[in-house]
TIFIKE-175069 format. One record per residue (C-alpha): x, y, z. Coordinates in steps of 0.5 Angstrom, whole numbers, padded with zeros to 4 digits, always signed. Example, Ala and Ser with C-alpha at 12.3 -4.5 7.8 and 13.67 -1.06 7.14 Angstrom:
+0025-0009+0016;+0027-0002+0014;
//
This chain:
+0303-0083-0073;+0300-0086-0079;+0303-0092-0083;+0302-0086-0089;+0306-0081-0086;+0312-0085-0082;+0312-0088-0090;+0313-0081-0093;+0318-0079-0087;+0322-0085-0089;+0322-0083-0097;+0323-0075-0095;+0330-0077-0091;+0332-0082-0096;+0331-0077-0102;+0335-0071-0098;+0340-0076-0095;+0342-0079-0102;+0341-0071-0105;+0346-0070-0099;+0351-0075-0102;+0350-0073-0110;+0352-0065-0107;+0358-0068-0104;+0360-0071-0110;+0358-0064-0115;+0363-0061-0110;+0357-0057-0106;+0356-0056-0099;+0353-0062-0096;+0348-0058-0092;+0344-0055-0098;+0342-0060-0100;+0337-0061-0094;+0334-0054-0095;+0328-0053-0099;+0329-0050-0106;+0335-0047-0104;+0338-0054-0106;+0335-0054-0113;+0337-0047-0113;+0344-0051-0112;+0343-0055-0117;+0341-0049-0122;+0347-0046-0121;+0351-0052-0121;+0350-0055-0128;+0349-0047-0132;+0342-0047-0134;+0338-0041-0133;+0336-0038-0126;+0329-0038-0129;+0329-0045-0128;+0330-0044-0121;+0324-0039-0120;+0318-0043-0125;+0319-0048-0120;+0314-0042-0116;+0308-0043-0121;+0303-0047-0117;+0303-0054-0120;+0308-0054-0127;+0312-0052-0122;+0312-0060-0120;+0315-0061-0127;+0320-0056-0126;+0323-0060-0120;+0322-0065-0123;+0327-0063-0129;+0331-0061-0125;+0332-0067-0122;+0334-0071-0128;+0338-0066-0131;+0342-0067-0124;+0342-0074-0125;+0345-0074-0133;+0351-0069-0130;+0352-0076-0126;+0352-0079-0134;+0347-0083-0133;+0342-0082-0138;+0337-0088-0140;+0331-0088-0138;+0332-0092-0133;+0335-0088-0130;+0330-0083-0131;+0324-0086-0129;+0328-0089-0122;+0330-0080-0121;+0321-0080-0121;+0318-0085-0118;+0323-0087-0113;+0329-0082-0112;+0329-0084-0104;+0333-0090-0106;+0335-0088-0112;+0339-0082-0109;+0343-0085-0103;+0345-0090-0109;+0348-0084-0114;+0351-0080-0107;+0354-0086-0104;+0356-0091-0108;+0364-0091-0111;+0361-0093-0117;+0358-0087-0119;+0361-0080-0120;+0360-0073-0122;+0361-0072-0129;+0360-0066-0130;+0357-0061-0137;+0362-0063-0142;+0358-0071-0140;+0352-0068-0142;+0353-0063-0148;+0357-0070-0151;+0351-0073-0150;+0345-0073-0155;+0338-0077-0155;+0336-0081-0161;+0330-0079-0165;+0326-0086-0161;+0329-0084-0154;+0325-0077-0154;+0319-0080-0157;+0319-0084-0150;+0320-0078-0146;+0315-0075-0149;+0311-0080-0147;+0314-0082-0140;+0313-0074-0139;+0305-0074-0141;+0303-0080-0137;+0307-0076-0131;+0302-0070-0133;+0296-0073-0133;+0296-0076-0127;+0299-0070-0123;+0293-0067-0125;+0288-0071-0124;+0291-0072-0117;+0291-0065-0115;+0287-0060-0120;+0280-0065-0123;+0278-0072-0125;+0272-0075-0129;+0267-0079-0125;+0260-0082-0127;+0254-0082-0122;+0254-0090-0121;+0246-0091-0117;+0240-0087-0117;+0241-0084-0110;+0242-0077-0113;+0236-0076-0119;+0235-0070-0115;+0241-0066-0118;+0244-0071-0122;+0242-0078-0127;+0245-0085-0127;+0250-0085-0131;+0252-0078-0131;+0260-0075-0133;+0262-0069-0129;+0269-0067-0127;+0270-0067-0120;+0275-0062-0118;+0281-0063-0114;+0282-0057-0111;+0276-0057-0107;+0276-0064-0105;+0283-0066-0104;+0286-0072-0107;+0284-0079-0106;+0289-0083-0102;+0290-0091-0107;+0289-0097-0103;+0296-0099-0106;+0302-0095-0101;+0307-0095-0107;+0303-0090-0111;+0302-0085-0104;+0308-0080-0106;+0304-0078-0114;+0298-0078-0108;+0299-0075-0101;+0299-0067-0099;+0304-0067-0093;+0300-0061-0090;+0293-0064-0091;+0292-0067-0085;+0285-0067-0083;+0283-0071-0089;+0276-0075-0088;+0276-0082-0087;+0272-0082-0092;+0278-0080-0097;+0283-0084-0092;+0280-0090-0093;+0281-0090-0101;+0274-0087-0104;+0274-0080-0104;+0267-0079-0107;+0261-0083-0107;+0262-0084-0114;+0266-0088-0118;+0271-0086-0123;+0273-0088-0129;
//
């Protein structure tokens, strides 16, 4: 097993172990937690929002950003609401979860933690932003990406210097070289990538 993968293992364990202990604190079965969607389901229903939430999670990529949400509304319920906060539920919920599920510090609030809380003007301008950058870079990881022909080796369709859009979708992510960034990159399913785009570089263009 790849480096890659033991990685991802690691972090899927840590995410649904710490999901464990946050479910354990909200007063759900522990079990839920380890079942996909029926633990945001879990979550949907704990915290009252709209059942809709649950199923706009099915829409093929803004489902991500649905998940996602629904995480950090979870998290708020544990009355942790900075950005912070926030951008730990994104990037690194496999240590951040297990944190919130176990530590004797924190504690399930509830809604009436939520609805006494209210963002200043500034605060929503920042999620906004933090929301945007997410965006972007789920879709030029998995939908399209720009990318600029560098050298001469395809004048029979394409010139130097050229822009086109490369899409995602038909080609498959590009793996970075940097390990900390696989999680906005990898596909679990997607296992027979080419060396080529295991070793960083996707295309024989370079992006910008």
């Amino acid at each position: 097993m790849s480096t890659g993968w033991i990685i991802f293992a690691l972090a899927t364990a840590g995410f649904h172990i710490g999901l464990f202990g946050m479910f354990k604190k909200a007063g759900i079965e522990g079990w839920k937690a380890w079942v996909p969607f029926y633990n945001t389901w879990e979550m949907v229903r704990k915290m009252e929002l709209k059942s809709y939430w649950f199923f706009f999670q099915l829409i093929p990529i803004a489902g991500q950003f649905v998940t996602i949400w629904i995480c950090i509304k979870f998290v708020e319920h544990f009355g942790r609401f900075s950005l912070l906060h926030h951008a730990a539920t994104v990037l690194v919920p496999f240590i951040y979860f297990p944190i919130l599920g176990f530590s004797k510090n924190e504690r399930y609030a509830g809604i009436p933690v939520v609805k006494n809380y209210s963002k200043s003007s500034t605060r929503e301008w920042i999620d906004a932003a933090v929301f945007a950058v997410v965006a972007a870079t789920i879709i030029r990881t998995f939908i399209f990406e720009a990318y600029v022909i560098p050298t001469g080796s395809m004048e029979k369709t394409l010139l130097v210097n050229d822009f086109l859009f490369v899409s995602k979708t038909s080609y498959g992510p590009r793996i970075p070289i940097l390990h900390w960034h696989f999680l906005l990159y990898i596909i679990p399913f997607q296992l027979d990538l080419p060396s080529h785009i295991l070793s960083g570089s996707s295309f024989p263009i370079k992006d910008f």
